[in-house]
C-alpha positions in Angstrom: -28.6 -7.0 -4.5 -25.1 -7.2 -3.5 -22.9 -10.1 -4.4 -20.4 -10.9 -1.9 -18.6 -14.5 -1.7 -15.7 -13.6 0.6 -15.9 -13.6 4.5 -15.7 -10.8 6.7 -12.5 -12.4 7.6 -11.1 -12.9 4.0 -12.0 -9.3 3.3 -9.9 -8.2 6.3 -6.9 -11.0 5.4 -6.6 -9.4 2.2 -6.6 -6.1 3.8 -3.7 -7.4 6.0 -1.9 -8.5 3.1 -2.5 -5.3 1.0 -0.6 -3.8 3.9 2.5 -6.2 4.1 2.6 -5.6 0.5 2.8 -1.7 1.0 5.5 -2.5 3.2 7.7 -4.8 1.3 7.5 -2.6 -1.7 8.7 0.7 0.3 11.4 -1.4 1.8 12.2 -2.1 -1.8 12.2 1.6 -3.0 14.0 2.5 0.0 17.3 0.0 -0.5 17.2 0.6 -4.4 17.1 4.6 -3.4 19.9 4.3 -1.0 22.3 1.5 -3.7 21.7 5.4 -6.1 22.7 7.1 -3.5 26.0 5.0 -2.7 26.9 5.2 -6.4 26.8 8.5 -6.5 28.6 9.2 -3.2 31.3 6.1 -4.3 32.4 7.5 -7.8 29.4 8.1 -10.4 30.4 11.5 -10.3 30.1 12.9 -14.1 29.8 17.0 -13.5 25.9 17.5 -13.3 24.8 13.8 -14.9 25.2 12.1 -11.6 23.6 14.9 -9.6 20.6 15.0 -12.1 20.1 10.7 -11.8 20.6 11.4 -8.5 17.8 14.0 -8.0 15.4 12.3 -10.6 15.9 8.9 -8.8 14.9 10.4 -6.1 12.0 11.8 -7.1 10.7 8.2 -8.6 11.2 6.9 -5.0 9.1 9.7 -3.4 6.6 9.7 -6.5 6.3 5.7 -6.1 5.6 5.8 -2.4 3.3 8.3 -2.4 1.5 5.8 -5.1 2.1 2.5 -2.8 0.5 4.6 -0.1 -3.2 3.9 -1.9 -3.1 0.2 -0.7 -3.3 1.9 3.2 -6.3 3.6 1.5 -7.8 0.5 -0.5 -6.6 -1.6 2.6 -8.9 0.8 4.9 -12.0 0.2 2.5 -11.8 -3.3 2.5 -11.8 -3.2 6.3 -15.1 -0.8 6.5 -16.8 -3.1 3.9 -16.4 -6.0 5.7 -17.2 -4.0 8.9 -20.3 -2.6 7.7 -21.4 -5.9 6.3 -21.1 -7.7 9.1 -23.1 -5.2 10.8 -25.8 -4.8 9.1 -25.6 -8.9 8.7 -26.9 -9.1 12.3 -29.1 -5.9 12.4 -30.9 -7.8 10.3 -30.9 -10.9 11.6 -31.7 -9.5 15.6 -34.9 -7.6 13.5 -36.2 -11.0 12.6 -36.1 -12.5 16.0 -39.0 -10.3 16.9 
């Protein structure tokens, strides 16, 4: 037997929030990628060092939101569990009307 103490809507609040946390982090990644970017375009420039941070730092920032992209996918989850809960919640409670 399944135990389940959050509501169908607190399943699908935190599934909300999941999302606005996605969000907020990518903007994050996103203005520390582009302060990298404006140091190395404004004077970091040491032969191939600044190039390599450069590139690396870049890499991090893809790498990172291709990881922060899983809370769309946990987010999604949460949703069809709730969903499908809630579903079966009154198909069984329409079967014992009859």
């Amino acid at each position: 037997m399944a135990n389940i103490s959050a509501s169908y809507e607190d399943m699908r609040s935190r599934a909300r929030q999941l999302r606005a946390t996605r969000d907020t982090i990518n903007q994050s990644l996103t203005a520390a990628r582009q302060q990298v970017d404006n140091l190395v375009s404004s004077g970091f420039v040491i032969d191939s060092a600044s190039d390599t941070f450069q590139a690396s730092y870049r890499e991090f920032t893809a790498s990172g939101a291709r990881t922060i992209d899983s809370l769309d996918a946990l987010s999604r989850n949460l949703e069809k569990i709730a969903s499908t809960s809630e579903e079966a919640d009154r198909d069984l409670g329409r079967q014992m009307k009859r």
